[in-house]
PDB file of N, CA, C and O in Angstrom:
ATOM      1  N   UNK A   1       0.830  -1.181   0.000  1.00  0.00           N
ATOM      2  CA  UNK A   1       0.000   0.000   0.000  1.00  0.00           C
ATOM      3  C   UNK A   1       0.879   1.251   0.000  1.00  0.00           C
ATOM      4  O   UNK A   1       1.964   1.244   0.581  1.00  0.00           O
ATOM      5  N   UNK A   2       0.313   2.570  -0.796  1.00  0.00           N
ATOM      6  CA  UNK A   2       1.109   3.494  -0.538  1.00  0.00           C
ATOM      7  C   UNK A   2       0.504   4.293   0.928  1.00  0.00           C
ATOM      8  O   UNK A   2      -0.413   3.939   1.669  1.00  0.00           O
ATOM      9  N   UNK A   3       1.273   5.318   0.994  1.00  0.00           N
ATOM     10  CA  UNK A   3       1.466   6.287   2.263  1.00  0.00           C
ATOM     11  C   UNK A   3      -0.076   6.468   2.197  1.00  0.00           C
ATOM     12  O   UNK A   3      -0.764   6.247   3.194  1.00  0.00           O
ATOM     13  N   UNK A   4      -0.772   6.986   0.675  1.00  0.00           N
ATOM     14  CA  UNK A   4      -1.769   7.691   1.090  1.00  0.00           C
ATOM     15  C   UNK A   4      -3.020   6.441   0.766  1.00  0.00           C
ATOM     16  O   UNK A   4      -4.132   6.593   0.261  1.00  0.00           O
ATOM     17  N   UNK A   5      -2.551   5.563   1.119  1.00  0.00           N
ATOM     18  CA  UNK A   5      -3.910   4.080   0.666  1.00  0.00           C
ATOM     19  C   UNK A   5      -3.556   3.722   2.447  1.00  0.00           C
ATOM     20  O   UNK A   5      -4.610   3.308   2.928  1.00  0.00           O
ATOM     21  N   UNK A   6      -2.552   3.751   3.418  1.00  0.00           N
ATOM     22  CA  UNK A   6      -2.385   3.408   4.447  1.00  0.00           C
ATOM     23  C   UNK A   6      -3.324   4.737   5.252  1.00  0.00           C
ATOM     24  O   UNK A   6      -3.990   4.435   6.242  1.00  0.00           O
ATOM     25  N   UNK A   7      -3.317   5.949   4.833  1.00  0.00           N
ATOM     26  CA  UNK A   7      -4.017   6.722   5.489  1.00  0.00           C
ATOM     27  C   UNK A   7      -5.513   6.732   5.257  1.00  0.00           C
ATOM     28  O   UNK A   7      -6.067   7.551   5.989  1.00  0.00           O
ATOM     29  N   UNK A   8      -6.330   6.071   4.461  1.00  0.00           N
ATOM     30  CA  UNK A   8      -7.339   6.119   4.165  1.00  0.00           C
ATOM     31  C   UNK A   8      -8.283   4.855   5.424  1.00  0.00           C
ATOM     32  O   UNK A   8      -8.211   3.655   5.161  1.00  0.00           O
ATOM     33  N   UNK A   9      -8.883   5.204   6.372  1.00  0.00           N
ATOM     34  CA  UNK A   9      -9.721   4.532   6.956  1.00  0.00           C
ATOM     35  C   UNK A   9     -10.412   3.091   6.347  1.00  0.00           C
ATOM     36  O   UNK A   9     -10.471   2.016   6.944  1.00  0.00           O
ATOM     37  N   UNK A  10     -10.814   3.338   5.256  1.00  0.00           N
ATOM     38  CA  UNK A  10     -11.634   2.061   4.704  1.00  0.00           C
ATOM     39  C   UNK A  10     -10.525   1.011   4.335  1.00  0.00           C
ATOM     40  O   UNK A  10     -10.624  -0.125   4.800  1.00  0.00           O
ATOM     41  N   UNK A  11      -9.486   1.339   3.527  1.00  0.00           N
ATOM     42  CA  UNK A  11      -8.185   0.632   3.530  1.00  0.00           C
ATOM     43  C   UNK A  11      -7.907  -0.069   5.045  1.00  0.00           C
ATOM     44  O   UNK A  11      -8.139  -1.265   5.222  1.00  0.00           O
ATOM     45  N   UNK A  12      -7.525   0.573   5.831  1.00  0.00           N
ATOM     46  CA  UNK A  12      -6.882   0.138   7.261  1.00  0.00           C
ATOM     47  C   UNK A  12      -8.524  -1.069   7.913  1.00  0.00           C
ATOM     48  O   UNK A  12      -8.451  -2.140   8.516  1.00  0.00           O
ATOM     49  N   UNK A  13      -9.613  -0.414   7.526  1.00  0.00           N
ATOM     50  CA  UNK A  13     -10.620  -1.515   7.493  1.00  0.00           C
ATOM     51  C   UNK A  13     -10.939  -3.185   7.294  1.00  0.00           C
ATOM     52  O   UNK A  13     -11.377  -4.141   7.935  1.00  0.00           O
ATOM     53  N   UNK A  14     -10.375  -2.823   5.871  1.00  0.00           N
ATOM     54  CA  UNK A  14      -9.916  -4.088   5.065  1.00  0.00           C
ATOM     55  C   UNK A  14      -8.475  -4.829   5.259  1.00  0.00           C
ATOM     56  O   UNK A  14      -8.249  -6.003   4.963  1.00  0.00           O
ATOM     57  N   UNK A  15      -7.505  -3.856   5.846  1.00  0.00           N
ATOM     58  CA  UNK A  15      -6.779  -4.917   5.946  1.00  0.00           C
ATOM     59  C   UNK A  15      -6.631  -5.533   7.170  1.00  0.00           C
ATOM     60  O   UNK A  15      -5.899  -6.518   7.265  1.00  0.00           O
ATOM     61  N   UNK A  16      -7.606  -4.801   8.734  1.00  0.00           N
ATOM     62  CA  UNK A  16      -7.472  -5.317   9.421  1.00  0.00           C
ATOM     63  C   UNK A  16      -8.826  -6.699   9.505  1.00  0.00           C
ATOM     64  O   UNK A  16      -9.249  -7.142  10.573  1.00  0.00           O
ATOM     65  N   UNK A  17      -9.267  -7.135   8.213  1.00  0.00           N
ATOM     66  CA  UNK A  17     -10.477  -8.027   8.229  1.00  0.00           C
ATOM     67  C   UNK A  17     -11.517  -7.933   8.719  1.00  0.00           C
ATOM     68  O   UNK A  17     -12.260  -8.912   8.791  1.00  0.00           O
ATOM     69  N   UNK A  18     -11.968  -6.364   9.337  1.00  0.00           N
ATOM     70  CA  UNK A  18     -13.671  -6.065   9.487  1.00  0.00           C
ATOM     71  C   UNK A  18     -14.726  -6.652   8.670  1.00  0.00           C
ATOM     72  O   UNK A  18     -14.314  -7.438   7.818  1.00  0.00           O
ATOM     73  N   UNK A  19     -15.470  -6.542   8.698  1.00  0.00           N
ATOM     74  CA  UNK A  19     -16.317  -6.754   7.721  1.00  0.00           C
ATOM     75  C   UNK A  19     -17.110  -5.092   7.447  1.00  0.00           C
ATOM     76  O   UNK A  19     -17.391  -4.336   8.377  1.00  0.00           O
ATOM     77  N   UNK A  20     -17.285  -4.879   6.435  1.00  0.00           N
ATOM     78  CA  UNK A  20     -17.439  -3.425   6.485  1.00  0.00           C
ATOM     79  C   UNK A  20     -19.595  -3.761   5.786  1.00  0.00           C
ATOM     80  O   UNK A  20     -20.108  -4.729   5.225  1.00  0.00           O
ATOM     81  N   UNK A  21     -20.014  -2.780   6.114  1.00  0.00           N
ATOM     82  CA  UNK A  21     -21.644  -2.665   5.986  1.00  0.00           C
ATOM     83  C   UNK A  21     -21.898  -1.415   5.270  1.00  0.00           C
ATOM     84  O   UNK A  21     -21.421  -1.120   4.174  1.00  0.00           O
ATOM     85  N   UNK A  22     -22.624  -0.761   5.924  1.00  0.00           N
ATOM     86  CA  UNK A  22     -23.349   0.392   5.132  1.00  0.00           C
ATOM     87  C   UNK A  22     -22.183   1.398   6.558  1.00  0.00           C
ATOM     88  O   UNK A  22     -21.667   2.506   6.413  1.00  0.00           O
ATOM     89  N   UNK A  23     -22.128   0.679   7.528  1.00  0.00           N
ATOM     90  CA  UNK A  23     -21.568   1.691   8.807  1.00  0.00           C
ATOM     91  C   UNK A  23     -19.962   1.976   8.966  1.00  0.00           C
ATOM     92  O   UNK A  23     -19.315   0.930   9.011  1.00  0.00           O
ATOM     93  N   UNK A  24     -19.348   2.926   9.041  1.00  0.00           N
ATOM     94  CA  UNK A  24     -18.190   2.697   9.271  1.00  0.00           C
ATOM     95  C   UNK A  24     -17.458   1.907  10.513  1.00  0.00           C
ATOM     96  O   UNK A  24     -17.937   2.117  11.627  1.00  0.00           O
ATOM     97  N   UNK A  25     -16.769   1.359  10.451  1.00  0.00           N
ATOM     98  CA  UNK A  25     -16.189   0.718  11.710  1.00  0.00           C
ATOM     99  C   UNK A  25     -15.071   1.354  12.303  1.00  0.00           C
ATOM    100  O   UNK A  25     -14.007   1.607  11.738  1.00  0.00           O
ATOM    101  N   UNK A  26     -15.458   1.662  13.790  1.00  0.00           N
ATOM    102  CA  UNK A  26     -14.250   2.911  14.640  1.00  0.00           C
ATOM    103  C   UNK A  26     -13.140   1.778  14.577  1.00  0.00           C
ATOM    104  O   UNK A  26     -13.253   0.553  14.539  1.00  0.00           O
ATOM    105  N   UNK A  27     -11.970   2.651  14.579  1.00  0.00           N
ATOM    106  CA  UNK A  27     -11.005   2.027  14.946  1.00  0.00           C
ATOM    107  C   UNK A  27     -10.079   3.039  16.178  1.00  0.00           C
ATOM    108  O   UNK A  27      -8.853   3.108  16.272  1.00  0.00           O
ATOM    109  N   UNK A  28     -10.742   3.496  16.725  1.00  0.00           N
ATOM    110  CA  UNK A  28     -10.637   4.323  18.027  1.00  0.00           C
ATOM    111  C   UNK A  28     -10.468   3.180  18.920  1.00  0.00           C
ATOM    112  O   UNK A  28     -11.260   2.238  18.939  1.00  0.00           O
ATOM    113  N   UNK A  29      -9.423   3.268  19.665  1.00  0.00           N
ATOM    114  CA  UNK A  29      -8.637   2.531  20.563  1.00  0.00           C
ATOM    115  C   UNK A  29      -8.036   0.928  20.531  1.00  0.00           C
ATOM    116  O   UNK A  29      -7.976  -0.008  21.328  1.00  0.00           O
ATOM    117  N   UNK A  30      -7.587   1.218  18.971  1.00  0.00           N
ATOM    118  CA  UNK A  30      -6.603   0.595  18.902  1.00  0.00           C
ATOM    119  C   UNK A  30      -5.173   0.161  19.448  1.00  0.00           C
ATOM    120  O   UNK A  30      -4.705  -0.948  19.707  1.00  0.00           O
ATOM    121  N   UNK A  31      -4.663   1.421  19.523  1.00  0.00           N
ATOM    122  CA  UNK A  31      -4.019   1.581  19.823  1.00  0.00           C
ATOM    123  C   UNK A  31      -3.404   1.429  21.678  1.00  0.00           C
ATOM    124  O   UNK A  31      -2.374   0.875  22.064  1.00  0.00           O
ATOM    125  N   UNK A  32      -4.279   2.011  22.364  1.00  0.00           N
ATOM    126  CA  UNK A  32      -4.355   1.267  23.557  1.00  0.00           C
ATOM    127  C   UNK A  32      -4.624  -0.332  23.949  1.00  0.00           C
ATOM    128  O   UNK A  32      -4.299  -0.951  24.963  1.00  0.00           O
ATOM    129  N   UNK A  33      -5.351  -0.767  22.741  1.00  0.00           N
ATOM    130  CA  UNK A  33      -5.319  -2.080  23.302  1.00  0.00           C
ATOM    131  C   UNK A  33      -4.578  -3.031  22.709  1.00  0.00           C
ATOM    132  O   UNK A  33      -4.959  -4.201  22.734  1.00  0.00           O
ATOM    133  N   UNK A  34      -3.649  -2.735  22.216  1.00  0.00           N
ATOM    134  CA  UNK A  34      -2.512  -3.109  21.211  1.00  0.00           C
ATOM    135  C   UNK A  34      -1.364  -2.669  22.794  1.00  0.00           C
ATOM    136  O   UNK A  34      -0.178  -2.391  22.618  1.00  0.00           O
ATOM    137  N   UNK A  35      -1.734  -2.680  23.626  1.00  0.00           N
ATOM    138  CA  UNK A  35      -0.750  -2.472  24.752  1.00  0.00           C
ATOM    139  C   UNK A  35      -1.242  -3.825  25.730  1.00  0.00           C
ATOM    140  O   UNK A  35      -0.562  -4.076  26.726  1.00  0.00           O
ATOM    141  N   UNK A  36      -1.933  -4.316  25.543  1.00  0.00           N
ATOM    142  CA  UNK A  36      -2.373  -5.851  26.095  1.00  0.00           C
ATOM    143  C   UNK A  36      -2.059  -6.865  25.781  1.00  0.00           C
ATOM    144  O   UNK A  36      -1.314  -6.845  24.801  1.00  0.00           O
ATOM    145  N   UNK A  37      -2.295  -7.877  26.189  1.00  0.00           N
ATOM    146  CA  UNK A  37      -1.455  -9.348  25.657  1.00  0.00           C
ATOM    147  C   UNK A  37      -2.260  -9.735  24.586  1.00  0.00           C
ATOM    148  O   UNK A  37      -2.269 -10.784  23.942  1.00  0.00           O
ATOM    149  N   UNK A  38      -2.849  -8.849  24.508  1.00  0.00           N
ATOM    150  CA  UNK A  38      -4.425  -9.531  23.228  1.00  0.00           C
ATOM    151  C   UNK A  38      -3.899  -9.279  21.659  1.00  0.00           C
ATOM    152  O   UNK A  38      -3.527  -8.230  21.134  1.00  0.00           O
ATOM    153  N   UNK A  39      -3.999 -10.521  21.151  1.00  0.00           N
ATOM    154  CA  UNK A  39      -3.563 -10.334  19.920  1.00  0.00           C
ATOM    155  C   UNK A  39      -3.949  -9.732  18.636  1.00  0.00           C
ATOM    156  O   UNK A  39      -5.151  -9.612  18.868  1.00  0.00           O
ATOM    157  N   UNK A  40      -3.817  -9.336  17.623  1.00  0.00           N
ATOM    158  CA  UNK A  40      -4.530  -8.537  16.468  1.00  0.00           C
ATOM    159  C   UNK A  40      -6.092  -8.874  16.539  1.00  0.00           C
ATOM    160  O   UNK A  40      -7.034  -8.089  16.655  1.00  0.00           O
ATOM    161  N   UNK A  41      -6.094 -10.158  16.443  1.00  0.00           N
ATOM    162  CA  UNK A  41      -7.299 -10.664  15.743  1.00  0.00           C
ATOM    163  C   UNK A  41      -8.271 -10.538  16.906  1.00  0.00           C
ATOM    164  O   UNK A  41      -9.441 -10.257  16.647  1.00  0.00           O
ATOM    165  N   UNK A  42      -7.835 -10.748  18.339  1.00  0.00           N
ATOM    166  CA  UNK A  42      -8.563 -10.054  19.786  1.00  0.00           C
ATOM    167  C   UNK A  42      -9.006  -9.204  19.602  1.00  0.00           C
ATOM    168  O   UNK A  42     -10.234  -9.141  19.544  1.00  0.00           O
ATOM    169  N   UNK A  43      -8.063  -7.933  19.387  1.00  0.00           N
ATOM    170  CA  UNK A  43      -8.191  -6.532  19.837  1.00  0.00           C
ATOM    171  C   UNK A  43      -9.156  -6.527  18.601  1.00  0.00           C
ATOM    172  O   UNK A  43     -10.168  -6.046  19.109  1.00  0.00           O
ATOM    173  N   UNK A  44      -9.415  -6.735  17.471  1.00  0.00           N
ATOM    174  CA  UNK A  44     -10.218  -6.262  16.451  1.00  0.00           C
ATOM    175  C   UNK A  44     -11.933  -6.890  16.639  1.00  0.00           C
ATOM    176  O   UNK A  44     -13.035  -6.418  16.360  1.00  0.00           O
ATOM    177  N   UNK A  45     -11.619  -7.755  17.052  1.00  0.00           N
ATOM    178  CA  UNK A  45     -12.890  -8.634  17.706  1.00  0.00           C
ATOM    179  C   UNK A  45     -13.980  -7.702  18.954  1.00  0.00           C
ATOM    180  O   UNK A  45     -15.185  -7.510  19.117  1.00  0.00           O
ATOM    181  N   UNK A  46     -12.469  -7.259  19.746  1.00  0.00           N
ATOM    182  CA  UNK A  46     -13.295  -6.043  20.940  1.00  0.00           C
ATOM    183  C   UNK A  46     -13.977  -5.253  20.630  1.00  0.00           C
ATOM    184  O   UNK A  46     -15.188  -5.117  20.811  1.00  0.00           O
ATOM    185  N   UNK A  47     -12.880  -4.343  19.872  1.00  0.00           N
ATOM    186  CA  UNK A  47     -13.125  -3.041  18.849  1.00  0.00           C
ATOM    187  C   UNK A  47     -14.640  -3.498  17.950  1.00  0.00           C
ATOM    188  O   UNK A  47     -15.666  -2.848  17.748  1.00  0.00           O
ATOM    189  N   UNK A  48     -14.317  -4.629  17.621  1.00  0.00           N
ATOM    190  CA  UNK A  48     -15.765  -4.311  17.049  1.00  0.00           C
ATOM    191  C   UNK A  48     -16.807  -4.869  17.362  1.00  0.00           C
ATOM    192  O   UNK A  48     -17.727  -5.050  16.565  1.00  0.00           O
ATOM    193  N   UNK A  49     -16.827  -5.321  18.883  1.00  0.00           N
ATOM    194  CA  UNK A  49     -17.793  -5.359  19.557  1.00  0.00           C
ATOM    195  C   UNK A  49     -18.433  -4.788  19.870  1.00  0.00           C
ATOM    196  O   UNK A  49     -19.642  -4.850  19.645  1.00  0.00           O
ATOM    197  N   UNK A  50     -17.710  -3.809  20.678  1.00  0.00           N
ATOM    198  CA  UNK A  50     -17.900  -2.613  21.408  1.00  0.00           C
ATOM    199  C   UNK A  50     -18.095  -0.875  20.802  1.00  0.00           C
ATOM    200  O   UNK A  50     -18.609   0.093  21.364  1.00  0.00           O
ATOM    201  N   UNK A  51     -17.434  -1.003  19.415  1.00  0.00           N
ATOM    202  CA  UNK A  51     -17.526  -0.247  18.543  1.00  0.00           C
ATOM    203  C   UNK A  51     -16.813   1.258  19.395  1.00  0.00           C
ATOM    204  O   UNK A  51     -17.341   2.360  19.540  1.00  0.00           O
ATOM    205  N   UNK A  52     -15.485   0.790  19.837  1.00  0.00           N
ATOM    206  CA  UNK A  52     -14.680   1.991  20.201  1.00  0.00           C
ATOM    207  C   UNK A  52     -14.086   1.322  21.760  1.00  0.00           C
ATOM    208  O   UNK A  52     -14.312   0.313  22.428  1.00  0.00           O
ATOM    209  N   UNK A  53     -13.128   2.647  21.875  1.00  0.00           N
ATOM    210  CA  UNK A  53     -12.137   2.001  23.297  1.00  0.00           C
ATOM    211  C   UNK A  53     -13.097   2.654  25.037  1.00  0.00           C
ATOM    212  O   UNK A  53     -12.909   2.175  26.155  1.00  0.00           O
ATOM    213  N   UNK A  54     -13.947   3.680  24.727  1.00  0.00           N
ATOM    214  CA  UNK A  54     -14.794   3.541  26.161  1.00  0.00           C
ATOM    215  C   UNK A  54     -15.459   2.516  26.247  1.00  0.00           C
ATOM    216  O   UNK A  54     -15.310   1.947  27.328  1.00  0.00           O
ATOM    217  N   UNK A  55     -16.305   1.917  25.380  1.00  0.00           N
ATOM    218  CA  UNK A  55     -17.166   1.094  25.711  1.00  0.00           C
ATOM    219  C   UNK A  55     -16.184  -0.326  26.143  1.00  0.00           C
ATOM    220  O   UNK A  55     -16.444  -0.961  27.165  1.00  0.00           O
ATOM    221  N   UNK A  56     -15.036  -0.712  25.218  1.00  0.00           N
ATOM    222  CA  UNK A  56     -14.181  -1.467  25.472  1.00  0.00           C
ATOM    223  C   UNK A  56     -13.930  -1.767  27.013  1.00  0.00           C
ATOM    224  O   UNK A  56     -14.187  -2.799  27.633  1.00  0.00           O
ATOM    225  N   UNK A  57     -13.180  -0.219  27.598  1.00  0.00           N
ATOM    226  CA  UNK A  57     -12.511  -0.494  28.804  1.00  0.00           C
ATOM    227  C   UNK A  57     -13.770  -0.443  29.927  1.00  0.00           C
ATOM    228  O   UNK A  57     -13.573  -1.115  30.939  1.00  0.00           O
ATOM    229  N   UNK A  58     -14.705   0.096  29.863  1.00  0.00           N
ATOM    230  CA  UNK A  58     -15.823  -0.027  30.187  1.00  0.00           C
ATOM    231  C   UNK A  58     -16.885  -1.441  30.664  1.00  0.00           C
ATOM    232  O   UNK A  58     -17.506  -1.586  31.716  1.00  0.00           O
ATOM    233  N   UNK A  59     -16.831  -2.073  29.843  1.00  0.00           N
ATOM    234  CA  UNK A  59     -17.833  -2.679  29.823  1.00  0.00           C
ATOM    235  C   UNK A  59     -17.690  -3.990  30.764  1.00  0.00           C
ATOM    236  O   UNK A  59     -16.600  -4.107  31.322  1.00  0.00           O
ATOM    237  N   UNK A  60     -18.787  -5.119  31.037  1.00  0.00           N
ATOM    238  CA  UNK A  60     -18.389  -6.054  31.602  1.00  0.00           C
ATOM    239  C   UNK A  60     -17.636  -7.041  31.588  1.00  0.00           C
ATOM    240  O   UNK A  60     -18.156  -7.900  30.877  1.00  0.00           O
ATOM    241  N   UNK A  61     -16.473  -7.453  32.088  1.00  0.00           N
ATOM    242  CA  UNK A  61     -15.755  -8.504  31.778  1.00  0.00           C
ATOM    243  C   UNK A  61     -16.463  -9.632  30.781  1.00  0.00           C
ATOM    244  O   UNK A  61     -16.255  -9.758  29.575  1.00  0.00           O
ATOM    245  N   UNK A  62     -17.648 -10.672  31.887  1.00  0.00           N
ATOM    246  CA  UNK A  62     -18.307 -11.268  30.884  1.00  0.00           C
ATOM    247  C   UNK A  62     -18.798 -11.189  29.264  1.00  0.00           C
ATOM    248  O   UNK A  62     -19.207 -12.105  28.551  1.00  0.00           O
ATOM    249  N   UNK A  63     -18.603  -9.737  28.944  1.00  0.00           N
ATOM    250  CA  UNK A  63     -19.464  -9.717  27.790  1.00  0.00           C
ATOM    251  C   UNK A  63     -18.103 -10.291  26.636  1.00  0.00           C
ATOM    252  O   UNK A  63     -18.500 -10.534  25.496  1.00  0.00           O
ATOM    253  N   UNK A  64     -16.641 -10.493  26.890  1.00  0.00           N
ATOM    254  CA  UNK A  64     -15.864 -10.617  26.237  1.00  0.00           C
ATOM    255  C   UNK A  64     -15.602 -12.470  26.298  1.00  0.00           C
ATOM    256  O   UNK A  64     -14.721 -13.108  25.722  1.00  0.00           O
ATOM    257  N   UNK A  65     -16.539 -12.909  27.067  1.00  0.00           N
ATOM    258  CA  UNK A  65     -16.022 -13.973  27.628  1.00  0.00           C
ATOM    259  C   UNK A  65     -16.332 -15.421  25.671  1.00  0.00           C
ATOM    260  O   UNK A  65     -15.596 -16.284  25.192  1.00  0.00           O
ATOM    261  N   UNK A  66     -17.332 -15.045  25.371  1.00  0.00           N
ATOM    262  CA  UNK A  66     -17.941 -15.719  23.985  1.00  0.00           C
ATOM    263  C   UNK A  66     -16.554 -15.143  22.756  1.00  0.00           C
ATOM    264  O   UNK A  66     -15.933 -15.932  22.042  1.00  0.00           O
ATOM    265  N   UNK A  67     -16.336 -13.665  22.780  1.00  0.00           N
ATOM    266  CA  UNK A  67     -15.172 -13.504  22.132  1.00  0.00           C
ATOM    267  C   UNK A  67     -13.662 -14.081  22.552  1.00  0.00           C
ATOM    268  O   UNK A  67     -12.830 -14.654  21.849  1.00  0.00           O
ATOM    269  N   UNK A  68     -13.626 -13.738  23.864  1.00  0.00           N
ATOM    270  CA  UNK A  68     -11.759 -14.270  24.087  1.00  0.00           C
ATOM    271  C   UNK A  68     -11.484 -15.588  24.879  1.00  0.00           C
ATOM    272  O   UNK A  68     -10.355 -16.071  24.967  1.00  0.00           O
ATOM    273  N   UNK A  69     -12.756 -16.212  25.530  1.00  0.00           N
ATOM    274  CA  UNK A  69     -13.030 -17.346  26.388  1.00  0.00           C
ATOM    275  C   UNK A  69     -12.343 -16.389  27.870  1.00  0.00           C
ATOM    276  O   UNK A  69     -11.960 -15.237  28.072  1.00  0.00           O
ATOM    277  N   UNK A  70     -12.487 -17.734  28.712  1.00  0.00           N
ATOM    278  CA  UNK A  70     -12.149 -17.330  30.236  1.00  0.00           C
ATOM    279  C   UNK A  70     -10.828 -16.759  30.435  1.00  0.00           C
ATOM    280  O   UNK A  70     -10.683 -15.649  30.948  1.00  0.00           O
ATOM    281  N   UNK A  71      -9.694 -17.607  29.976  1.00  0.00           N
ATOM    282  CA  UNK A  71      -8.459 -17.212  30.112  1.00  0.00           C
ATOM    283  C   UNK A  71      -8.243 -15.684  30.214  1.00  0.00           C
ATOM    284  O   UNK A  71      -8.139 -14.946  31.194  1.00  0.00           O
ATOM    285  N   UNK A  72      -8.201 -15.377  28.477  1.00  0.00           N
ATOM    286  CA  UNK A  72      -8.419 -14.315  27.564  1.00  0.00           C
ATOM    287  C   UNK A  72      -8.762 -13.186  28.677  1.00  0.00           C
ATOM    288  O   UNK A  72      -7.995 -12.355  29.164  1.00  0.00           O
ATOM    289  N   UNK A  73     -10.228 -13.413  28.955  1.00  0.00           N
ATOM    290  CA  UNK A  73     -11.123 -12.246  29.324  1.00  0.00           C
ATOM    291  C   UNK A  73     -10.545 -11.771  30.834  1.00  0.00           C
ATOM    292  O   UNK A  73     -10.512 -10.593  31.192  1.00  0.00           O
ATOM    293  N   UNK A  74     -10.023 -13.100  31.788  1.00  0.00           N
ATOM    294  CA  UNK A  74      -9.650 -12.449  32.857  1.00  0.00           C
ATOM    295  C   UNK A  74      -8.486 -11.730  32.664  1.00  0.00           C
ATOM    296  O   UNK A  74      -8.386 -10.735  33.382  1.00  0.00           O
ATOM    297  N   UNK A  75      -7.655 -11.930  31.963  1.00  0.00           N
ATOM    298  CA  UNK A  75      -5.958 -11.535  32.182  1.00  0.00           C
ATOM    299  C   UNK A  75      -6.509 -10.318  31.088  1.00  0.00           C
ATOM    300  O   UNK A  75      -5.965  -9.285  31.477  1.00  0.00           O
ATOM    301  N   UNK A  76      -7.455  -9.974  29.751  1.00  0.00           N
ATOM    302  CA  UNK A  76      -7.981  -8.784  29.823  1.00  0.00           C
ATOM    303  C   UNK A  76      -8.269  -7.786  30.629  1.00  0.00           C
ATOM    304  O   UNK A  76      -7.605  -6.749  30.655  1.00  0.00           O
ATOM    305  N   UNK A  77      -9.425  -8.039  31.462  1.00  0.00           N
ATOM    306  CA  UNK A  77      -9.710  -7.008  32.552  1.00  0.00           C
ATOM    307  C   UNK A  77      -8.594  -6.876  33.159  1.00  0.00           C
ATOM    308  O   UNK A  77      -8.274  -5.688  33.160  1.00  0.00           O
ATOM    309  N   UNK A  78      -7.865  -7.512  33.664  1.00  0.00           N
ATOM    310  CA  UNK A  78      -6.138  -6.721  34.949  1.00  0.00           C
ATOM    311  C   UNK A  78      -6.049  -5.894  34.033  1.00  0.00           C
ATOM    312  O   UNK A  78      -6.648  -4.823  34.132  1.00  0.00           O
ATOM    313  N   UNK A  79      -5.138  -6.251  32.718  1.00  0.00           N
ATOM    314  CA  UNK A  79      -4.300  -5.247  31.866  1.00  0.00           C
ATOM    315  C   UNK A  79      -5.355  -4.012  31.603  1.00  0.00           C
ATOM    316  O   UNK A  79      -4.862  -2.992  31.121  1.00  0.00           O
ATOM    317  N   UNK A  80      -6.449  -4.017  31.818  1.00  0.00           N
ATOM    318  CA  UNK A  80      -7.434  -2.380  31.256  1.00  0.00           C
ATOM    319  C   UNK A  80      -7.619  -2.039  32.874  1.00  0.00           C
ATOM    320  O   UNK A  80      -7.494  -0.851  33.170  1.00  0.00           O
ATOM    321  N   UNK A  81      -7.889  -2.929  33.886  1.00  0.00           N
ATOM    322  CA  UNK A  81      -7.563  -1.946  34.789  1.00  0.00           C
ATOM    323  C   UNK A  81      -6.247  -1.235  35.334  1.00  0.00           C
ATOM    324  O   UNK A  81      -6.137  -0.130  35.866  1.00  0.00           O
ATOM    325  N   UNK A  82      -5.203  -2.271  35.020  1.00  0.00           N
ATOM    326  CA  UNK A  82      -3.610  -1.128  34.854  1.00  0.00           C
ATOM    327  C   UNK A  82      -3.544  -0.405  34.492  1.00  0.00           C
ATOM    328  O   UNK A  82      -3.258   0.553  35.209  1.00  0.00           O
ATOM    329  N   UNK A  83      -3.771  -0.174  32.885  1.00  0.00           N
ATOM    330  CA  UNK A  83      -3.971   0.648  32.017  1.00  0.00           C
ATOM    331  C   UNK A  83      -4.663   2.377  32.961  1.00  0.00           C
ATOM    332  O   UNK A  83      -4.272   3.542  33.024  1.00  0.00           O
ATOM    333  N   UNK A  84      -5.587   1.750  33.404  1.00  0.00           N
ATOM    334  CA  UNK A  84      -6.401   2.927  34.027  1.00  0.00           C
ATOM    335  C   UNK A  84      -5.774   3.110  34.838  1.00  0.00           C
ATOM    336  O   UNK A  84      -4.780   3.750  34.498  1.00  0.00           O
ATOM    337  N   UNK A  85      -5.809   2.882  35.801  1.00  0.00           N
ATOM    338  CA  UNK A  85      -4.719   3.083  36.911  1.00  0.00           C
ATOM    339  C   UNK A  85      -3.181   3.859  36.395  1.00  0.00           C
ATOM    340  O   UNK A  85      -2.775   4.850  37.002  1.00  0.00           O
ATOM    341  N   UNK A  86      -2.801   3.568  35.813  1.00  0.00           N
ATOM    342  CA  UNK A  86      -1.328   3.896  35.478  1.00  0.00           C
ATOM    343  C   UNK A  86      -2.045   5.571  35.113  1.00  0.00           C
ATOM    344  O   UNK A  86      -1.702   6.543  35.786  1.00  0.00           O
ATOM    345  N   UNK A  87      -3.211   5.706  33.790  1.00  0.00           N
ATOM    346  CA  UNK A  87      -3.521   6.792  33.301  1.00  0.00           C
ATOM    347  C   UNK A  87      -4.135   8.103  34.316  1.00  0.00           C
ATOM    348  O   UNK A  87      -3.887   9.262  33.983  1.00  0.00           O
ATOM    349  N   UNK A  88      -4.883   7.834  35.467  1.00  0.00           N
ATOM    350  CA  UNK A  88      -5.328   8.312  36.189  1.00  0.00           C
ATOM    351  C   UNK A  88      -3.561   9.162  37.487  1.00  0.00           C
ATOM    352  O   UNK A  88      -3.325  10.322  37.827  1.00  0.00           O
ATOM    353  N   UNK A  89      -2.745   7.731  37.797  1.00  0.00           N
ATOM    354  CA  UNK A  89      -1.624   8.220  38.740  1.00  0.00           C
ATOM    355  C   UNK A  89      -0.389   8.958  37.458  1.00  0.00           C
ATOM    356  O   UNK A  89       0.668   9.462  37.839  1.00  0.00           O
TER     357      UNK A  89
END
């Protein structure tokens, strides 16, 4: 891809394997959760669960549990409450 096909949203869409609709898909807080043990195909799974990084760090542990299983979801929640913690001190 060039510089300006990497800057284009719908590009970065497709290559991260969304499935794209009539809606755009956020890719707002990526980047924070690309600081977790959670791997591409995780973090894109969250993201587009949740459709952004408040609802992400937000939401109930359980609701990730069908996306990342038990393991996954607990050692998730520590790392987003560090995350917070670290951001807040």
């Amino acid at each position: 891809m060039s510089y300006d096909e990497i800057l284009d949203s719908e590009n970065l869409v497709h290559v991260l394997a969304y499935e794209t609709h009539t809606k755009t898909v956020p890719i707002k807080g990526w980047r924070l959760l690309s600081k977790t043990s959670l791997q591409e195909a995780d973090v894109a799974k969250v993201i587009k669960k949740t459709e952004g990084l408040g609802k992400a760090i937000h939401s109930n542990a359980r609701d990730f549990v069908p996306l990342l299983g038990e393991e996954k979801t607990a050692l998730f929640k520590q790392e987003i409450d560090r995350l917070k913690l670290n951001a807040i001190g």
